[in-house]
N, CA, C and O of each residue as an XYZ file, in Angstrom:
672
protein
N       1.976    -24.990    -25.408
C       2.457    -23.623    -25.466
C       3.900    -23.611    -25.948
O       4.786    -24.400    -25.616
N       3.994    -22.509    -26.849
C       5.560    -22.735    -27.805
C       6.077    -21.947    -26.237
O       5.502    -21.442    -25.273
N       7.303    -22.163    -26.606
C       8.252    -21.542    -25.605
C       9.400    -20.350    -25.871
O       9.957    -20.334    -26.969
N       9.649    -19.634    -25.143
C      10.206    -18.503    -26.191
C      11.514    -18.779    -25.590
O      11.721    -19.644    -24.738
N      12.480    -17.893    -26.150
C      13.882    -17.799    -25.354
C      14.400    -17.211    -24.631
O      14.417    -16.050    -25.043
N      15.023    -17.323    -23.448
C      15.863    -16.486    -22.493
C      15.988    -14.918    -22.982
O      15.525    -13.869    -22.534
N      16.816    -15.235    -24.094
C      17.000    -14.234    -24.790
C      15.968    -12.972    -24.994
O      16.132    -11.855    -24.504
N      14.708    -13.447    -25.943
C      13.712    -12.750    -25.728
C      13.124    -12.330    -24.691
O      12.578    -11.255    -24.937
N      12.889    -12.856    -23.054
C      12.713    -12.313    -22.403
C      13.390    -11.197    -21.773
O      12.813    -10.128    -21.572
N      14.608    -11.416    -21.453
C      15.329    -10.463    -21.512
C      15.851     -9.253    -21.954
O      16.286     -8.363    -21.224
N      15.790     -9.240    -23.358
C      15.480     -8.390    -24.393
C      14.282     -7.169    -24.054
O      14.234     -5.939    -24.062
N      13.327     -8.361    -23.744
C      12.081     -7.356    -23.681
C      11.825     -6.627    -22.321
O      10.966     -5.818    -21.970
N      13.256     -7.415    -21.460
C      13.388     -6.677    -20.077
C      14.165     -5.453    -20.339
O      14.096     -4.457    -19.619
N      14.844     -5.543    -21.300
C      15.867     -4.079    -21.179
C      15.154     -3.170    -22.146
O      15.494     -1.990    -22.234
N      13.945     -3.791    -23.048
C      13.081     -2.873    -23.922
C      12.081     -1.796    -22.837
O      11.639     -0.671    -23.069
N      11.930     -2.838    -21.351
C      10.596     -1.755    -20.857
C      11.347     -1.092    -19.511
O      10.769     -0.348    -18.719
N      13.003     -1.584    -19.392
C      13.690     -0.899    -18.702
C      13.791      0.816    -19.832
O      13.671      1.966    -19.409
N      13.937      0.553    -20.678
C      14.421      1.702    -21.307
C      12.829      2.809    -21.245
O      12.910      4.011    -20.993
N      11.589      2.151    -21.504
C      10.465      2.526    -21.543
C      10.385      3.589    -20.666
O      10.007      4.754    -20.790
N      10.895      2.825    -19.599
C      11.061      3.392    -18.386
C      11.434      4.476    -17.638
O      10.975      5.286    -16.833
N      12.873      4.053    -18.455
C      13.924      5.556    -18.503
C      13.390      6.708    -19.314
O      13.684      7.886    -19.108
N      12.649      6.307    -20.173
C      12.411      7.823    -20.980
C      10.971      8.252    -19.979
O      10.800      9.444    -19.727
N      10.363      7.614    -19.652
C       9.101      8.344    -18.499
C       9.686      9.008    -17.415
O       9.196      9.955    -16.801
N      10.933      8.371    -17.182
C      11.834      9.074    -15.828
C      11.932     10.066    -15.909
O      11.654     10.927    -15.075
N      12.650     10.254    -17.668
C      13.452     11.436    -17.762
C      12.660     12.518    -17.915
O      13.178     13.587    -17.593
N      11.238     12.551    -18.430
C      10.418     13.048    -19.189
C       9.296     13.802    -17.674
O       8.425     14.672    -17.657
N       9.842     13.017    -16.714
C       9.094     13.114    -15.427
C      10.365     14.350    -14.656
O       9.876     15.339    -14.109
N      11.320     14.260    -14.663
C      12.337     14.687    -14.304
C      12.188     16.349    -15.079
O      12.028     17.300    -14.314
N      12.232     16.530    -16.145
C      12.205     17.527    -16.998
C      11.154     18.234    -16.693
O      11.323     19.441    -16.519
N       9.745     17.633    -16.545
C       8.540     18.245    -16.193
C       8.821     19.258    -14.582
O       8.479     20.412    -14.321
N       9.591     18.207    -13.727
C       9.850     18.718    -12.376
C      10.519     19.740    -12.541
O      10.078     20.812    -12.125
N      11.408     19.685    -13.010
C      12.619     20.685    -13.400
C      11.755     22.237    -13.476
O      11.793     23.267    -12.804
N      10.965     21.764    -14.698
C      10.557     23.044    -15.471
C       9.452     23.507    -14.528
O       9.333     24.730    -14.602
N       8.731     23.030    -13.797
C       7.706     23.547    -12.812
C       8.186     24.083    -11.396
O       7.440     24.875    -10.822
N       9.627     23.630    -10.668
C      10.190     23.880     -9.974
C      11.099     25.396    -10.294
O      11.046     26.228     -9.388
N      11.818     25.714    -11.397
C      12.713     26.736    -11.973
C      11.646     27.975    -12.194
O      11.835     29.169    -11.959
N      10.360     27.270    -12.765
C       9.953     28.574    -14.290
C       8.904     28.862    -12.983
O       8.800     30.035    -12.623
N       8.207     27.931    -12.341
C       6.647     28.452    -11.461
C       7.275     28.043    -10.006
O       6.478     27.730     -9.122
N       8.281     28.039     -9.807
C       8.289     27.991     -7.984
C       9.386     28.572     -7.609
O       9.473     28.931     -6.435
N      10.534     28.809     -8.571
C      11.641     29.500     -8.366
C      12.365     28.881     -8.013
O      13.520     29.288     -8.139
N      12.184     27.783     -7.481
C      14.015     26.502     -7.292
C      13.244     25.489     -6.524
O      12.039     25.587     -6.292
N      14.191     24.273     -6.050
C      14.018     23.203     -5.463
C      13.401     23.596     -4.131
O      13.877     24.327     -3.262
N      11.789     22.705     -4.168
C      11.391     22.988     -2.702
C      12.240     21.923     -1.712
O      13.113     21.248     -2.256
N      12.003     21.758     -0.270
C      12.629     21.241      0.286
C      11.400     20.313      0.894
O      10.351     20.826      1.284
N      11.641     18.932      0.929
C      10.388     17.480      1.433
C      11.223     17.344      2.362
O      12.434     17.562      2.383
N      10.207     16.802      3.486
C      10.522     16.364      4.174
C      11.188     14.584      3.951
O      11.287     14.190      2.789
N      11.541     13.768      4.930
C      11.990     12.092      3.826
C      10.587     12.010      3.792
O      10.453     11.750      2.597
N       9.412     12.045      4.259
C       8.173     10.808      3.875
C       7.424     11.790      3.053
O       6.679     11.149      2.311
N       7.251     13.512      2.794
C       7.244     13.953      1.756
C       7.790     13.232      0.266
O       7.210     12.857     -0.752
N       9.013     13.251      0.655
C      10.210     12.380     -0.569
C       9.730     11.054     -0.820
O       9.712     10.559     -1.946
N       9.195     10.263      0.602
C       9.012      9.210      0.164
C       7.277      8.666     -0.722
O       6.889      7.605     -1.211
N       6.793      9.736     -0.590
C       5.432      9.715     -0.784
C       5.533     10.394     -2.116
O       4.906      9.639     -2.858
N       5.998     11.458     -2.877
C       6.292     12.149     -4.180
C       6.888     10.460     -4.846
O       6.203      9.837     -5.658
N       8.148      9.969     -4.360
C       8.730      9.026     -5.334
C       7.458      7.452     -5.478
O       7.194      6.858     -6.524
N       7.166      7.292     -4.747
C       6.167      6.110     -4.914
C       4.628      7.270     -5.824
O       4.199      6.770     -6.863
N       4.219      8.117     -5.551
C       2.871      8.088     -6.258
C       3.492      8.713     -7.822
O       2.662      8.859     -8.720
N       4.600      8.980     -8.030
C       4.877      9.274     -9.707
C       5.734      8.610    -10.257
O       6.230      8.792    -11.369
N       5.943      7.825     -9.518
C       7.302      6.718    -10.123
C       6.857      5.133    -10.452
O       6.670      4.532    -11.509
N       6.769      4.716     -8.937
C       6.146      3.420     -9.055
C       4.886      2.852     -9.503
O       4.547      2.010    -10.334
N       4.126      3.854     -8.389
C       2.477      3.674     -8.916
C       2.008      3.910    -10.243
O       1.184      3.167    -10.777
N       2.358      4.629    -10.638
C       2.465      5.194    -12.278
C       2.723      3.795    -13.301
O       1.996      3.258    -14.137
N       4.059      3.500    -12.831
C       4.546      2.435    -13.491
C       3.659      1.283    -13.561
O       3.109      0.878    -14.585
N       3.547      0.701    -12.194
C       2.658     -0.485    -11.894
C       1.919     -0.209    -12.499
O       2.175     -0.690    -13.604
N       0.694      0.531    -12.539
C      -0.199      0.583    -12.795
C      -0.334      0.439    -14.617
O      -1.200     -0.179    -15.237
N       0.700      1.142    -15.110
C       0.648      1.097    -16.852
C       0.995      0.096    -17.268
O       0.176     -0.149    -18.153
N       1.799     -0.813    -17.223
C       2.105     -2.503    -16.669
C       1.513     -3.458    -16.703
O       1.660     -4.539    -17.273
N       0.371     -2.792    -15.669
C      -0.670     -3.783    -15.175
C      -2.078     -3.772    -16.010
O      -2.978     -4.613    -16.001
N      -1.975     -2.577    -16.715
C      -2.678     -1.883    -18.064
C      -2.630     -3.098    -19.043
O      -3.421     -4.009    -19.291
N      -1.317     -2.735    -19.531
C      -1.104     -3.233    -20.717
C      -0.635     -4.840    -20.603
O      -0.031     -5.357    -21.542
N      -0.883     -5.420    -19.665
C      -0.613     -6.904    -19.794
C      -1.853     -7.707    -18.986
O      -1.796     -8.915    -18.755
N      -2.806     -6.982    -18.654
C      -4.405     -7.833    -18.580
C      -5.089     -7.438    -19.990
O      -5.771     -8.316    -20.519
N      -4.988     -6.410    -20.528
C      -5.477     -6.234    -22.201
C      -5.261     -7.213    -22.857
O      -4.143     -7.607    -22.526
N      -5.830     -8.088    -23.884
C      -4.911     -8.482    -25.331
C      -3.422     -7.034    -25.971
O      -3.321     -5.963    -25.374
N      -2.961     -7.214    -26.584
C      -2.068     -8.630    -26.307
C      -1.265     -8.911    -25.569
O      -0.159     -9.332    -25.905
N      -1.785     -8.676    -23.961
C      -1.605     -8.866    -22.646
C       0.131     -8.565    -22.397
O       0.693     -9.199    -21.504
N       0.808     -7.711    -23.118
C       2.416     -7.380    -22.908
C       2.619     -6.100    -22.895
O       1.959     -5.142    -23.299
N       3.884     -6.240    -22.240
C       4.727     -4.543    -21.718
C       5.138     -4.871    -23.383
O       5.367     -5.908    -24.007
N       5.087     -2.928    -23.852
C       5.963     -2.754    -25.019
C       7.262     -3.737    -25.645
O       7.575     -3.986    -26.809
N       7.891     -4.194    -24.263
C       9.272     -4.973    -24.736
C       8.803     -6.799    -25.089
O       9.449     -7.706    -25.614
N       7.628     -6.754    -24.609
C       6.801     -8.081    -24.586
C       6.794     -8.377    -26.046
O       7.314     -9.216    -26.782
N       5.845     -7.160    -26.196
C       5.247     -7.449    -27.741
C       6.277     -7.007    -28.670
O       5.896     -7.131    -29.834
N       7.189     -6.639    -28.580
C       8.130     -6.427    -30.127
C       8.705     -7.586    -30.024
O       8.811     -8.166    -31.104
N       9.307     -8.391    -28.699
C       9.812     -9.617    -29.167
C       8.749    -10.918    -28.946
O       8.919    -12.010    -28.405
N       7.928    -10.490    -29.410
C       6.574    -11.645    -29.659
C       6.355    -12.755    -28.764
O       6.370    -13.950    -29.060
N       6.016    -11.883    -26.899
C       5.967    -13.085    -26.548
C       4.683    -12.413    -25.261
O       4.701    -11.206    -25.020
N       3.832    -13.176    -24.665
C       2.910    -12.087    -23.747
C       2.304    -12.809    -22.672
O       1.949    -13.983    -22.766
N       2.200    -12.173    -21.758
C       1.882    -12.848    -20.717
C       0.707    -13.861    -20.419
O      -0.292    -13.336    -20.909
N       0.395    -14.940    -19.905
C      -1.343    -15.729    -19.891
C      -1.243    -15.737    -18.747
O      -0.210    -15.502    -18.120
N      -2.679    -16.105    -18.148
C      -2.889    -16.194    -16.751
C      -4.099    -17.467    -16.982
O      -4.609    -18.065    -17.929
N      -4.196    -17.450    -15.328
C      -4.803    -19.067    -15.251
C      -6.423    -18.337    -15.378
O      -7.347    -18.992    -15.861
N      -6.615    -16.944    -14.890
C      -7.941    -15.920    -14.385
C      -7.213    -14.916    -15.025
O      -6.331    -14.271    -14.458
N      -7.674    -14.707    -16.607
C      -7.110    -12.964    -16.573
C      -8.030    -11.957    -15.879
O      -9.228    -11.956    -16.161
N      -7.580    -11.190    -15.078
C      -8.403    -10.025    -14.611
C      -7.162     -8.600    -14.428
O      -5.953     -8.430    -14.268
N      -7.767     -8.226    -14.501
C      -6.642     -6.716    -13.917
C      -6.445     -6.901    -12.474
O      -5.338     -6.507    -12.108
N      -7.094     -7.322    -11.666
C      -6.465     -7.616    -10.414
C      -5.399     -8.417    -10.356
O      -4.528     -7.996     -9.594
N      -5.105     -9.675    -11.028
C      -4.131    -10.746    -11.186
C      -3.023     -9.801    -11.532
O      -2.108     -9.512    -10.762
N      -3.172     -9.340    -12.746
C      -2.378     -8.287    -13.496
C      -1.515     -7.105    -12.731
O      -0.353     -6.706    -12.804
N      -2.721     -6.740    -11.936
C      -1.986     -5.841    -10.551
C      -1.287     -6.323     -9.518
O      -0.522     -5.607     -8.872
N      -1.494     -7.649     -9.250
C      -1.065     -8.265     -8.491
C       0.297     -8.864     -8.639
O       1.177     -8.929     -7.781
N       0.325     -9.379    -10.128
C       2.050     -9.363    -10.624
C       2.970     -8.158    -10.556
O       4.023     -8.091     -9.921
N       2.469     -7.311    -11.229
C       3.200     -6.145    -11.339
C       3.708     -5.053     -9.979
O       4.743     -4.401     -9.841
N       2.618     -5.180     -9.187
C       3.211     -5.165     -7.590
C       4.369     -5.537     -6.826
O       5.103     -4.995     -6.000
N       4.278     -6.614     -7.373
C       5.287     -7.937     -6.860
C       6.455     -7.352     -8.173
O       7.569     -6.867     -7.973
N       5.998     -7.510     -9.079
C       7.534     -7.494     -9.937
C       8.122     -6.499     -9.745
O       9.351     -6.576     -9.720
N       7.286     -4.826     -9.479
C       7.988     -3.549     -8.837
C       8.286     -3.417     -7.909
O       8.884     -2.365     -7.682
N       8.017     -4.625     -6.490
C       8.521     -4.401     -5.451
C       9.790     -3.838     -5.174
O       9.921     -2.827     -4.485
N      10.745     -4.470     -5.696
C      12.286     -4.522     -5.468
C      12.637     -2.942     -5.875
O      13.540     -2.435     -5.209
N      12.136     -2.273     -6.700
C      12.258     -0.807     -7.173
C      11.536     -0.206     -5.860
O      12.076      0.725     -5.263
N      10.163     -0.811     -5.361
C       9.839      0.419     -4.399
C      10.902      0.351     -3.539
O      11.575      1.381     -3.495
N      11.372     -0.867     -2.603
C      12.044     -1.264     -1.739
C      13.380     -0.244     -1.693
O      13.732      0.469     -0.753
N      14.215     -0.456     -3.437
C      15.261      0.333     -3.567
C      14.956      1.454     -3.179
O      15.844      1.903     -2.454
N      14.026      2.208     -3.328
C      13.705      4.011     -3.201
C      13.681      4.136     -1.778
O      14.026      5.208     -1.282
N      13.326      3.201     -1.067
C      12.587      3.559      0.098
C      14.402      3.838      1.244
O      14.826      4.557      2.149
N      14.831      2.760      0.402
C      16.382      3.053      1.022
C      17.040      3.778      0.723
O      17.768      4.115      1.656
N      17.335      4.567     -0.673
C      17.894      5.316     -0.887
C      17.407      6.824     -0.624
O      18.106      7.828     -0.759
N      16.078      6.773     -0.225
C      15.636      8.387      0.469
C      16.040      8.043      1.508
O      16.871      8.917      1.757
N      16.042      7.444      2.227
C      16.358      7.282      3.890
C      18.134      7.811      3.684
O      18.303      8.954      4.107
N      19.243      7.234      3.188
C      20.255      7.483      2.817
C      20.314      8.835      2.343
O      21.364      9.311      2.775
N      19.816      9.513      1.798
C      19.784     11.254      1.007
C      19.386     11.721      2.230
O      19.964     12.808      2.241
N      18.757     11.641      3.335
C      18.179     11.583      4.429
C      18.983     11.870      5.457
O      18.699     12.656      6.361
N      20.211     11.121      5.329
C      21.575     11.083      6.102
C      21.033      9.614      6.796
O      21.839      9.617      7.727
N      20.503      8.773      6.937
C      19.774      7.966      7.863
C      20.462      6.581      7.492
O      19.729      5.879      6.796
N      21.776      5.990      7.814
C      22.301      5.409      7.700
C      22.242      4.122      8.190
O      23.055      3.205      8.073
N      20.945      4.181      8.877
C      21.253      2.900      9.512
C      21.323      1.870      9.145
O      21.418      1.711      7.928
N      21.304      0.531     10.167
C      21.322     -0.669      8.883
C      19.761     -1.121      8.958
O      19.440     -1.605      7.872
N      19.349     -1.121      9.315
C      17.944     -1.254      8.773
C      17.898     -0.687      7.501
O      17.749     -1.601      6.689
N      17.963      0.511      6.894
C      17.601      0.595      5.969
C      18.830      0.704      4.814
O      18.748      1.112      3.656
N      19.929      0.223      5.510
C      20.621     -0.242      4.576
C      20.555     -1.773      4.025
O      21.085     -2.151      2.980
N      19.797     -2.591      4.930
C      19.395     -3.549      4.715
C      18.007     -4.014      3.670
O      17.793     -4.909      2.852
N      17.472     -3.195      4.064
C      16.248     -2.974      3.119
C      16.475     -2.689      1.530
O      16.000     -3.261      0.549
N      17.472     -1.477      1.652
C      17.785     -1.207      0.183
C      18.357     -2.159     -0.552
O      17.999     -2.487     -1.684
N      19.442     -2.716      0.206
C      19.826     -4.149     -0.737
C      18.891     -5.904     -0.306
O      19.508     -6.963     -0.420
N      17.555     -5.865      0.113
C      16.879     -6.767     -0.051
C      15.936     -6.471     -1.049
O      15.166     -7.343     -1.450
N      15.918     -5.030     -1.600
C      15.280     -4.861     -2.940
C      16.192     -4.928     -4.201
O      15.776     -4.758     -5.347
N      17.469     -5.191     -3.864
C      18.436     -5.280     -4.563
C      18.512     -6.848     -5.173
O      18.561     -7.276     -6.326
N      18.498     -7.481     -3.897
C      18.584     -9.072     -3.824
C      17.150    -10.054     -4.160
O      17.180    -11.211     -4.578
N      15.913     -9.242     -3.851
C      15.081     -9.570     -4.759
C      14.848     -9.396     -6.264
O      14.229    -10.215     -6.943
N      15.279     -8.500     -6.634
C      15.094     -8.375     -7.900
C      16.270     -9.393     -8.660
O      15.967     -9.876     -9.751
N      17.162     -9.598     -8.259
C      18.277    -10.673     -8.372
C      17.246    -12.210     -8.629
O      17.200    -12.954     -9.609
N      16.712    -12.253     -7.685
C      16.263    -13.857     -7.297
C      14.879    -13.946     -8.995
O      14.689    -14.670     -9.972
N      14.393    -12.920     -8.483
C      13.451    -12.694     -9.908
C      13.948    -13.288    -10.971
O      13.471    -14.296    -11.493
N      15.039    -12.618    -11.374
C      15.927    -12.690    -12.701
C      16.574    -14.261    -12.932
O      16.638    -14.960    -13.943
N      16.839    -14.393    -12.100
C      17.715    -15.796    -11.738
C      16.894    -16.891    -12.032
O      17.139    -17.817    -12.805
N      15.538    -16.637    -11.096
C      14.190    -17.893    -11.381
C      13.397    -17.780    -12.973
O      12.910    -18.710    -13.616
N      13.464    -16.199    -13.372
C      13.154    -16.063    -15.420
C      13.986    -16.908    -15.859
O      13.537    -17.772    -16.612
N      15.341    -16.921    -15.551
C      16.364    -17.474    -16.610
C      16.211    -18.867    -16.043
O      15.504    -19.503    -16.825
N      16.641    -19.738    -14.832
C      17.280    -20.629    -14.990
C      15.793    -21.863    -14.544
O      15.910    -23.024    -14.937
N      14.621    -21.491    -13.810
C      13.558    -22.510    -13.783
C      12.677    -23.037    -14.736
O      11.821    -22.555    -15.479
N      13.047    -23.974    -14.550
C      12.202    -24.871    -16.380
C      11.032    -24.338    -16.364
O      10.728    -24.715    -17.496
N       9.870    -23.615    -15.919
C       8.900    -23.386    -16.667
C       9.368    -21.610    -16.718
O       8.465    -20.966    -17.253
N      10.626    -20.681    -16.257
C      10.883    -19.687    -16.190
C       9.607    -18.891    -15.395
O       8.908    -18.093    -16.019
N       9.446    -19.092    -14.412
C       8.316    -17.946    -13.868
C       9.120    -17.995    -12.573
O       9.749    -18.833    -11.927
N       8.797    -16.675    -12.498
C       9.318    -15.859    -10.985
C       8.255    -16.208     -9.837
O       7.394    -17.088     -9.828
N       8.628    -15.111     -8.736
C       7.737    -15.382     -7.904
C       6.414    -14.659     -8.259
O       5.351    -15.119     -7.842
N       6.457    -13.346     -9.150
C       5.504    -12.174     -8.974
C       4.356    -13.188    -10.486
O       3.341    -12.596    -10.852
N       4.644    -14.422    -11.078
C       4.081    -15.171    -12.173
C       3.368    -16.219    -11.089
O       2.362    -16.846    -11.422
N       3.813    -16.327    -10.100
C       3.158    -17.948     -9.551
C       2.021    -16.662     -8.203
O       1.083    -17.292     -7.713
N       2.078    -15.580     -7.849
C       1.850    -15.106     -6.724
C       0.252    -14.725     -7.685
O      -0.762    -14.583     -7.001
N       0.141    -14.595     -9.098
C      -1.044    -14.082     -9.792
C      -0.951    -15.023    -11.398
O      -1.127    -14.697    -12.572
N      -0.504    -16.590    -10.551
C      -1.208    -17.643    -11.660
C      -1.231    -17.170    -13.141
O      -2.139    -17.204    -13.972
N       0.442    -16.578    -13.234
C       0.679    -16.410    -14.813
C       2.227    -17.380    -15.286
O       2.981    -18.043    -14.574
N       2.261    -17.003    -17.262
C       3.195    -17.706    -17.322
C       3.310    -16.544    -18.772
O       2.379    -16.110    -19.451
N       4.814    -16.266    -18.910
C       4.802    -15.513    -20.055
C       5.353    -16.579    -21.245
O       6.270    -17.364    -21.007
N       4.713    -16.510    -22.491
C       4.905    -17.386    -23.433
C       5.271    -16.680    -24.961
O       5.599    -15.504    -25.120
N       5.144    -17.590    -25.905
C       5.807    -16.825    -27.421
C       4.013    -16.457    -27.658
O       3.125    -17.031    -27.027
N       3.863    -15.766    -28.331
C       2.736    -15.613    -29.005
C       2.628    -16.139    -29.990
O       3.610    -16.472    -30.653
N       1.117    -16.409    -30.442
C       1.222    -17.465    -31.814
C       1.209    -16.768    -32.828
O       0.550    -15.789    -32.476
N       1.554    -16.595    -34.045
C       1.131    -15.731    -35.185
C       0.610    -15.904    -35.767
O       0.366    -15.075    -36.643
């Protein structure tokens, strides 16, 4: 298996970060306009209201399109495939697939879950602790892409994958 570069992975991390951002924003705008034009202003959630709205249109959404497009041929997130490189597995299935992408969005659910608690007023350290162990996981992720000789994280060894160059 050719091997790709740091570089490219990375690359293709800030390609499906951005992916990302425009579904946010595009999710954000939709709220906006259904909240202003058909409800007349911001309703008020309760936190597990809040916390239940941000996980089923944010994360789950995400995971799930993710987990779409990298058990398919040519098994990569958008930022995968422009810099020509895509994920293999030892068992491709969409479960494996779901099973990475779970794991690789953890650290995002984790973050939310702390920062509604915080909007919340709910300061405690529990969940100030929480918010930055989704902070500090996603750290360790990044750290084990870049610096472990075969580059796989934990959410690559937890669903028996390895992301590689593609052949042309």
């Amino acid at each position: 298996m050719e091997q790709y570069s740091t570089k490219d992975r990375l690359f293709a991390l800030l390609i499906d970060y951005l992916v990302i951002c425009v579904y946010l924003i595009l999710l954000f705008t939709a709220f906006m306009m259904i909240y202003f034009i058909i409800m007349d202003g911001l309703p008020e959630y309760s936190q597990m209201e809040a916390q239940v709205l941000s996980f089923t249109t944010t994360v789950l959404p995400v995971t799930l399109a993710f987990s779409i497009m990298e058990s398919d041929p040519p098994c990569g997130t958008v930022g995968k495939r422009i810099r020509g490189i895509k994920v293999t597995y030892k068992k491709r299935t969409f479960l494996n697939s779901l099973l990475r992408n779970t794991a690789k969005f953890l650290p995002w659910h984790i973050g939310h879950v702390g920062v509604i608690a915080a909007i919340y007023n709910d300061y405690s350290t529990g969940w100030f602790m929480l918010a930055n162990a989704g902070f500090a996981l996603a750290v360790v992720y990044l750290l084990m892409a870049v610096f472990r000789k075969d580059h796989r994280h934990i959410p690559d060894m937890l669903a028996g994958t390895k992301v590689i160059r593609k052949f042309s």
